[in-house]
Structures are given as structure tokens and as C-alpha cells.
C-alpha positions as CSV (number, residue, x, y, z in Angstrom):
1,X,-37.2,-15.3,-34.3
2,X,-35.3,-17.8,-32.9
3,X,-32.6,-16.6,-30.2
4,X,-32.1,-18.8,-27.4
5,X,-30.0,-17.8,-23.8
6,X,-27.9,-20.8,-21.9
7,X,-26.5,-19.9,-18.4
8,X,-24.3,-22.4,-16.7
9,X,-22.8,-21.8,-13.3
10,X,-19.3,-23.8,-12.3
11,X,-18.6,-24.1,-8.4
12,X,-16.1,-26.2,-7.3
13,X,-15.0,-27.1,-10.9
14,X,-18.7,-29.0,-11.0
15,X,-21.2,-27.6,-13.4
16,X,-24.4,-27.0,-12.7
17,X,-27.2,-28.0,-15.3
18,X,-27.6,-25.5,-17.5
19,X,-30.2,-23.1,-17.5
20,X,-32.2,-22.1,-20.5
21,X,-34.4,-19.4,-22.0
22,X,-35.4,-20.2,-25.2
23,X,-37.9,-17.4,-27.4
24,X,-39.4,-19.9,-30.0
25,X,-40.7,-19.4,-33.4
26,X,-39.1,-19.2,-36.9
27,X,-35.9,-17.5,-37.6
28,X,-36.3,-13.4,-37.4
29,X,-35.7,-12.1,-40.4
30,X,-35.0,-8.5,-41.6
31,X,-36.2,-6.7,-44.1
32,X,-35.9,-3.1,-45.3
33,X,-39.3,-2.0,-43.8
34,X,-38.7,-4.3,-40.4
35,X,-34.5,-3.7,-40.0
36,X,-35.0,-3.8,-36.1
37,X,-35.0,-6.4,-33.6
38,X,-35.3,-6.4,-29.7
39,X,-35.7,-9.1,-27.4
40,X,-35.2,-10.2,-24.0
41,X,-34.5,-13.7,-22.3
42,X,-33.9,-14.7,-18.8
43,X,-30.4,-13.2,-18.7
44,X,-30.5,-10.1,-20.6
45,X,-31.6,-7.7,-23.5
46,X,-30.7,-8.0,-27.0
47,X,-30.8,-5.8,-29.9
48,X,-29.8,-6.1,-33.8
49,X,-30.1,-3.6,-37.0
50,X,-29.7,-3.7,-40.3
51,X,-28.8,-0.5,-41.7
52,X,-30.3,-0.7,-45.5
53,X,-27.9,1.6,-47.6
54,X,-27.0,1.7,-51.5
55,X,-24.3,-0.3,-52.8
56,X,-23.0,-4.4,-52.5
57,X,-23.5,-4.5,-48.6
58,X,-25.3,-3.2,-45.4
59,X,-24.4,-3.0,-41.5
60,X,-25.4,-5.3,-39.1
61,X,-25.3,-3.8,-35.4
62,X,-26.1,-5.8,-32.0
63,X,-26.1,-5.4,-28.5
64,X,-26.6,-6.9,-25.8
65,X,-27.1,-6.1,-22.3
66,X,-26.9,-8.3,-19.2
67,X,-30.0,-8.0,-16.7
68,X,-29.4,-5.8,-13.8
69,X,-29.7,-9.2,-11.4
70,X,-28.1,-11.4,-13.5
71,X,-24.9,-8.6,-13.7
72,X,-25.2,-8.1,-9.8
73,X,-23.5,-11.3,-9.6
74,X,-20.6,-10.6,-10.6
75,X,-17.9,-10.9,-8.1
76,X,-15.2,-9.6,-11.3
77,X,-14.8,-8.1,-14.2
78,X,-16.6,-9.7,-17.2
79,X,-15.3,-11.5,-20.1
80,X,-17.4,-12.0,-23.8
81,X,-16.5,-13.1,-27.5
82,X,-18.5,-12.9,-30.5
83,X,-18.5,-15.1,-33.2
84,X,-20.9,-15.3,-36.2
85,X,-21.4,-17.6,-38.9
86,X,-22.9,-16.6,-42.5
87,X,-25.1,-20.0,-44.5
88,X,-23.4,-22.1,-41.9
89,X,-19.7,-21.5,-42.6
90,X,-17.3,-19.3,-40.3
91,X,-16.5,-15.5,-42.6
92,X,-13.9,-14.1,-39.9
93,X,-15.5,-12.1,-37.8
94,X,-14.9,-12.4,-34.4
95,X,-15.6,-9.7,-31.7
96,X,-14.6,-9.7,-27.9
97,X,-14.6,-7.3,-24.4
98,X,-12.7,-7.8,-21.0
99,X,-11.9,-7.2,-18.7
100,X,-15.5,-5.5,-17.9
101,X,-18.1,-4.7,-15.4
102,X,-20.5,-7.0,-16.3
103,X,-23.0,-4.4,-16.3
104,X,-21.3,-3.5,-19.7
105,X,-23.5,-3.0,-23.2
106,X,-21.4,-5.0,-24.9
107,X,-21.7,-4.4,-28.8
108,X,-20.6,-4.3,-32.4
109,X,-21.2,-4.3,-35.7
110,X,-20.0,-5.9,-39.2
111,X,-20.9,-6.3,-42.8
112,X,-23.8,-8.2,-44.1
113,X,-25.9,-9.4,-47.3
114,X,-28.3,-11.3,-47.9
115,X,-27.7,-14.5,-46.6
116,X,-28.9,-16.6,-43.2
117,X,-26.5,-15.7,-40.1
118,X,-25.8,-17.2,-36.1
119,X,-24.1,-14.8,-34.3
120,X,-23.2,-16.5,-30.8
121,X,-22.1,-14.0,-27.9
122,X,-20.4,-15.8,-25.2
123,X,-19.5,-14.2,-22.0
124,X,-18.1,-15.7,-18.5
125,X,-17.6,-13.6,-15.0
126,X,-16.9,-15.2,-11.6
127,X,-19.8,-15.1,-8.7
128,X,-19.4,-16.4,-5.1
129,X,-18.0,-19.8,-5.1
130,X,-17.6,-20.2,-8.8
131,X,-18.0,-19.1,-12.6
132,X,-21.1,-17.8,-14.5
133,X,-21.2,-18.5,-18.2
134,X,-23.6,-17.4,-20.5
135,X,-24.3,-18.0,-24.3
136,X,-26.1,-15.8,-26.0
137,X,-27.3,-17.2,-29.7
138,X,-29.0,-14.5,-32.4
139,X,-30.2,-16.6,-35.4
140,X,-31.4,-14.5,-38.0
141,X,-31.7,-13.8,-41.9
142,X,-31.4,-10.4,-44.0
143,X,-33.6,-10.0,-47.1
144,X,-34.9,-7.3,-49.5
145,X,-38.3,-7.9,-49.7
């Protein structure tokens, strides 16, 4: 699984260095008798599906859930998008919340096959004397086998 957490803090309109939590190894991949991932980094808690049905296509379903100190930051209301590319190019799907507590479980879902996929959550929500922004990215493959 590779899925990898940046967190960069902006006081002052000067960015800190940016903070990483990387979980290494290959890229997770899915599979009809493994469709479930969950995983946590520094910052928060992700999850992923893939609902396995008949026909041309399947589900994919994600969430992902800030870290109880990480969201106690928050000064304000949270703002996230969700983008996702499919074998490296852009398919349309875009996803995105706010204004919300940044406790939130911010999730959705779209259509998948079997093909590699990034999906890259990005959320932002002001703390004392600045801005937290986070980046959340999910790199991951669905299969058959």
C-alpha cells in the first residue's frame, strides 16, 4: 500500500516545512477476496472499498477521518476536495465538503474497473495564528484475481 499524509502549517503567510507520514510498501491492491483497506497516518484514518458486483463496473468508497488532535486544532470550519486519477490521466471525478467541523468523516464514492488509481483528498482549516493544510494521497489498484 502506498498512501502517504503531508501536513503544512502557514502562519504569517510563511510556510512551515511540511510534515510527512509516509506508510511504505507497494501499491495496495484490491481484490475480490481482500476489497477492504484501513490505514492510519500521522493525521488521520483512512478507509477504501470495493464493492465486487455483476456487470461492466464496481464501487469504490473512501473515508477519511481526521485524528481527534489533529481536528482539535481547528480554530474554523474545515474545507476538503477530492480528486482522483485513473492509469494516470484525470476521468472527472471530483468530490468536495465545507464549510465543516473538522472533526467531519468526510467521504464518497464513485465507479471503478480495473485499472491503477490516486485519489488525493485535500483539506485546509485555520488554527491559531495561521492555516493547516493537509494532503491526503490513496494510491491503489483494483483487480479480479
Amino acid at each position: 500500500m502506498t498512501e502517504h499524509t503531508e501536513s503544512k502549517t502557514v502562519t504569517d503567510k510563511n510556510a512551515s516545512t511540511v510534515e510527512k507520514s509516509v506508510a511504505s510498501g507497494p501499491t495496495h491492491t484490491f481484490t475480490p477476496q481482500s476489497p477492504d483497506y484501513r490505514g492510519d497516518s500521522a493525521y488521520g484514518h483512512f478507509t477504501g472499498q470495493v464493492r465486487y458486483h455483476d456487470g461492466d463496473y464496481m464501487h469504490f468508497a473512501w473515508g477519511l477521518k481526521l485524528h481527534k488532535s489533529v481536528a482539535a486544532q481547528a480554530t474554523g470550519p474545515m474545507f476538503e476536495k477530492a480528486t482522483v486519477t485513473r492509469n494516470g490521466r484525470s476521468f472527472g471525478y471530483s468530490d468536495s465538503h465545507g464549510p465543516i467541523a473538522a472533526s467531519y468523516l468526510v467521504h464518497s464514492s464513485f465507479r471503478v474497473n480495473t485499472s491503477h488509481y490516486v485519489l488525493t483528498v485535500k483539506e485546509h482549516f485555520k488554527i491559531a495564528g495561521g492555516t493547516k493544510y493537509i494532503t491526503t494521497v490513496f494510491d491503489f489498484t483494483v483487480t479480479l484475481i
